[in-house]
C-alpha positions as CSV (number, residue, x, y, z in Angstrom):
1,X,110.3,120.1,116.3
2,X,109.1,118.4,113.1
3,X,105.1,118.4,112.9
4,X,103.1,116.9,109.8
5,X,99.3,116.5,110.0
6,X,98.3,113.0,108.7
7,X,96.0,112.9,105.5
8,X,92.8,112.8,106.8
9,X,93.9,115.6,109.7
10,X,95.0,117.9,106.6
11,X,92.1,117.3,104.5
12,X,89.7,117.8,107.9
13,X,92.2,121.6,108.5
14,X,91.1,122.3,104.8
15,X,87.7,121.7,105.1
16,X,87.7,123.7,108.5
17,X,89.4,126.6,107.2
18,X,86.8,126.5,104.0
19,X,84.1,126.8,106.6
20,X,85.1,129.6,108.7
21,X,86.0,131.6,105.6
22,X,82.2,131.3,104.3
23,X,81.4,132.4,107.7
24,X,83.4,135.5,107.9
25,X,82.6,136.6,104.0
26,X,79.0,136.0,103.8
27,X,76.0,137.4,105.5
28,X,73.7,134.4,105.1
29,X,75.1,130.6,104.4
30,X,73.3,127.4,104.6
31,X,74.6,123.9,104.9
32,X,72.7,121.5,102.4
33,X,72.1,118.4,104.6
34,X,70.3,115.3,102.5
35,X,71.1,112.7,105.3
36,X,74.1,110.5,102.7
37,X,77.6,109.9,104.5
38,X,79.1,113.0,103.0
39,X,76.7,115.6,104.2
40,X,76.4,114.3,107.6
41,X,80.8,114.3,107.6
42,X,80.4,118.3,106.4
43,X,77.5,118.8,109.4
44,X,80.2,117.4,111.4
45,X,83.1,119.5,110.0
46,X,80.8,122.8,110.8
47,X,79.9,121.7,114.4
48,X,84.0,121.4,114.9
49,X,84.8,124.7,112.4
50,X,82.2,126.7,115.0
51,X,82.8,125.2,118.2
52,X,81.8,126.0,121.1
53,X,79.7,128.3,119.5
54,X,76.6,127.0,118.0
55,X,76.7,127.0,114.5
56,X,75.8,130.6,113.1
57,X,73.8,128.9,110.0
58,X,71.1,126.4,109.2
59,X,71.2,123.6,107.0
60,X,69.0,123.0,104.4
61,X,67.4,119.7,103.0
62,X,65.6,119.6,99.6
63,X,63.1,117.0,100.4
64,X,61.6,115.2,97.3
65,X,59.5,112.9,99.7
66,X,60.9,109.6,98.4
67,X,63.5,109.4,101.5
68,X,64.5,106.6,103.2
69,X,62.9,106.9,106.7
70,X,65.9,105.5,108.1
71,X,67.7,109.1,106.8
72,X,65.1,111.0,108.1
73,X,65.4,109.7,111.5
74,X,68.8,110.5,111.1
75,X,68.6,113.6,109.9
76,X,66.2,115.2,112.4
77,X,68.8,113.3,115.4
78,X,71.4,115.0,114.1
79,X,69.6,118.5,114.1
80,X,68.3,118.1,117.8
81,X,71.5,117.0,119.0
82,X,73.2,119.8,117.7
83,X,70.8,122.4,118.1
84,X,71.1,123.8,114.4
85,X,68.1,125.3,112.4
86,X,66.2,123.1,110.1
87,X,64.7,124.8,106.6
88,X,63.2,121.9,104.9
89,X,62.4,122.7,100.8
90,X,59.8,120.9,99.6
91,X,59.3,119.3,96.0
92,X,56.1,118.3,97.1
93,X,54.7,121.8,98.0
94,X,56.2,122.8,94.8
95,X,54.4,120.1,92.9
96,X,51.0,121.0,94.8
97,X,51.2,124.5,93.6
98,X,51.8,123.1,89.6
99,X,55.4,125.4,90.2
100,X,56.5,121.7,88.4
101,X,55.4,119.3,86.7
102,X,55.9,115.6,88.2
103,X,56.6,113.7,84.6
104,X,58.6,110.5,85.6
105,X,59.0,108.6,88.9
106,X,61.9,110.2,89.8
107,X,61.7,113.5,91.5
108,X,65.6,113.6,91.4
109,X,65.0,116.3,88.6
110,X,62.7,119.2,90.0
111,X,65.2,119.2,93.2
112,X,67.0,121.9,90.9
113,X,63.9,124.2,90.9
114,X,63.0,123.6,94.9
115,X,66.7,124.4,96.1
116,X,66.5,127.3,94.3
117,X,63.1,128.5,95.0
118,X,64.8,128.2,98.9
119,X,67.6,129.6,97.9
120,X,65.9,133.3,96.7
121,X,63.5,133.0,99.5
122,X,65.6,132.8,102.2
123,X,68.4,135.2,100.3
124,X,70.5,132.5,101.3
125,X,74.3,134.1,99.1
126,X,76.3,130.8,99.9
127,X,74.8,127.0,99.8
128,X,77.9,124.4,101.3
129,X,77.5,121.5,99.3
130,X,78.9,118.1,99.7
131,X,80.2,117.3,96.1
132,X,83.9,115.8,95.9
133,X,85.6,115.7,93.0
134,X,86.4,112.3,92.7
135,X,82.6,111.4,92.0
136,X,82.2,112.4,88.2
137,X,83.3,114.8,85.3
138,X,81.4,118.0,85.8
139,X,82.1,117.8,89.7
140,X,86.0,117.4,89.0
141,X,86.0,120.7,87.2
142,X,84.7,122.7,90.1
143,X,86.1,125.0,92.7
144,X,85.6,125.4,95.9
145,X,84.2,128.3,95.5
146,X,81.8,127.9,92.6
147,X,79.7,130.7,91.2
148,X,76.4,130.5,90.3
149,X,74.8,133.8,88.6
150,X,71.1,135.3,89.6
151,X,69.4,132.3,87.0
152,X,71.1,129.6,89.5
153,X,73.4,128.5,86.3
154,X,76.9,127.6,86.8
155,X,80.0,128.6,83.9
156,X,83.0,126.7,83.9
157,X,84.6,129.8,82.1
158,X,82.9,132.3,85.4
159,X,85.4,130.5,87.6
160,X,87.3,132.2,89.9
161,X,91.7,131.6,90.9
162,X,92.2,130.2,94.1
163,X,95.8,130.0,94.2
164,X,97.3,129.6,97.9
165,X,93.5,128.9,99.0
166,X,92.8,132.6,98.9
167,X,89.3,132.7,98.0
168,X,86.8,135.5,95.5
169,X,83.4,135.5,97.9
170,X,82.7,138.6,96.0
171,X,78.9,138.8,94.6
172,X,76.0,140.8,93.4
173,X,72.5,141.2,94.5
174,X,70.4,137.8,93.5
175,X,74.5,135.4,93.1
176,X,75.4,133.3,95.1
177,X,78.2,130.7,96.0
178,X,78.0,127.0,96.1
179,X,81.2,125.9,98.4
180,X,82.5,122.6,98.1
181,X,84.6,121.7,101.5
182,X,85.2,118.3,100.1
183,X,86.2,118.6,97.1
184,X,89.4,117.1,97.7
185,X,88.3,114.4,99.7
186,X,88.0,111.0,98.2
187,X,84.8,108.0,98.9
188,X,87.2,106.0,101.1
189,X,88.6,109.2,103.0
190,X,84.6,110.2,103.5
191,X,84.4,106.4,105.4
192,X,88.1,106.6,107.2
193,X,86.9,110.0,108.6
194,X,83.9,108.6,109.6
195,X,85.6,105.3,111.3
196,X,87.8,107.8,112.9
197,X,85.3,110.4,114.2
198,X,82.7,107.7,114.8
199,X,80.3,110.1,113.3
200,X,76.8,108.2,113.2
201,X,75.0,107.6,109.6
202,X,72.1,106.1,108.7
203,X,71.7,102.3,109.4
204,X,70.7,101.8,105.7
205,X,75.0,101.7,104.9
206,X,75.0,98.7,106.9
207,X,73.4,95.0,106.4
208,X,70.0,94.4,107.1
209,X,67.0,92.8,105.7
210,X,65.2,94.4,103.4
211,X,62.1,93.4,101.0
212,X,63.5,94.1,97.3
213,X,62.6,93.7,93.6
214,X,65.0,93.1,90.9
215,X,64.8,95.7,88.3
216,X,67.3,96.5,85.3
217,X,70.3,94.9,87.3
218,X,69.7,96.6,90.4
219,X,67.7,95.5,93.8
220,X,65.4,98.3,94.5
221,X,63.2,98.8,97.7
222,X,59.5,97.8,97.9
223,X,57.5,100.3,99.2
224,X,54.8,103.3,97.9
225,X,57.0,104.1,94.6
226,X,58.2,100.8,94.2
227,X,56.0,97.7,93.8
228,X,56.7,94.5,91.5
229,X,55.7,94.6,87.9
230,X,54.7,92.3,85.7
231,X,57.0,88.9,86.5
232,X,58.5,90.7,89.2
233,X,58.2,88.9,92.8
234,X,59.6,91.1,96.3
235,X,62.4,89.2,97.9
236,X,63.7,89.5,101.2
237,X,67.4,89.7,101.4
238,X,70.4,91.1,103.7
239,X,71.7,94.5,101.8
240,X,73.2,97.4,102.0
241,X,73.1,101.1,100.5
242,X,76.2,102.5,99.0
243,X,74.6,105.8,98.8
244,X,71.3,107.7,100.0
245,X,68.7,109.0,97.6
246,X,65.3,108.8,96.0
247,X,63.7,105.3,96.4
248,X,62.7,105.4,93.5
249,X,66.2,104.9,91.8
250,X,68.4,104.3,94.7
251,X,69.9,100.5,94.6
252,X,71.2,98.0,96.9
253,X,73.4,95.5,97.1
254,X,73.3,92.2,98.6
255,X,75.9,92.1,101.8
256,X,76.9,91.4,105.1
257,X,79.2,93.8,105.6
């Protein structure tokens, strides 16, 4: 009998397999969760990769406290339903001790410093991330397996064959691995999978009202970090995110959908 897996079965099999490598190889993996479609579809992944077992690592999210609360609801749903261990990063604790320096509005750029604070603390040696390659240059030259020496730093020239998806997990003391399960996964196979699995996200994806300023082109979110400036005046209007981030540079878009 002839048997082919459809496209989103094969690409769910690779990610899968990905998954239970990490967990046979290394001693201590972590999930990096930040709430977005394509972490909660790899939280997903590991809860089918592991089952019925619990899953045997936590996840991880670096928060810069400018989330959405509507991710953060999400987020700790997610972890109670599943049962997994929570390690929350902080950039604010790490802003409190002066370990950085908050220069802009954006705290997008000390997340670097945070996840890896976490990461030596916690001797975590492999980090899943959620990073496809379809998204942008320097993400379409990585491997799955993607080295990172004991500085955190990554070298497109350090990386490692993975012909026949055999995969290098070999490391020293202070390395460790970011693993990319989605690498080959593409935005609108992230949202058939979730149609498919009916795998909950936050409601921020869909409409809803929202009070919003207008700012460089983009309709940003009144709230703490954002308030109108100058000629600015806060609108309400029925939007939708396209992707989960800081609210201080994370836009909208006006839909129905």
């Amino acid at each position: 009998m002839h048997y082919e897996l459809s496209h989103l079965r094969a690409l769910e099999a690779e990610a899968i397999h990905i998954m239970r490598e990490v967990g046979a190889e290394f001693e201590r993996p972590v999930l990096l969760f930040s709430g977005g479609k394509d972490s909660v579809v790899m939280l997903h992944l590991a809860v089918k990769a592991f089952f019925p077992a619990k899953l045997p690592f936590p996840i991880m999210h670096v928060d810069t406290g400018h989330n959405f609360d509507e991710v953060i609801a999400t987020r700790d749903e997610l972890v109670a339903r599943h049962g997994v261990r929570l390690v929350v990063a902080s950039v604010q604790e790490d802003i409190d001790a002066g370990r950085v320096v908050e220069t802009i509005p954006s705290r997008n750029p000390m997340q670097t410093f945070t996840l890896l604070r976490a990461i030596r603390e916690n001797k975590f040696d492999a980090a899943f991330g959620g990073a496809r390659r379809d998204e942008e240059k320097a993400r379409a030259k990585e491997r799955v397996y993607s080295f990172r020496d004991e500085f955190g730093q990554w070298d497109p020239k350090m990386q490692r064959p993975e012909l026949w998806s055999l995969y290098n997990g070999r490391i020293h003391p202070g390395e460790h691995m970011r693993i990319f399960p989605l690498s080959n996964w593409t935005e609108l196979d992230i949202w058939h999978y979730i149609r498919r699995e009916q795998i909950e996200i936050p409601s921020i994806y869909f409409a809803h009202e929202r009070e919003v300023v207008e700012r460089d082109g983009m309709l940003l979110s009144v709230g703490n970090e954002i308030k109108p400036q100058g000629d600015e005046q806060a609108v309400t209007k029925m939007v939708r995110f396209r992707t989960v981030g800081d609210r201080t540079q994370t836009g909208c878009v006006e839909s129905e959908a």
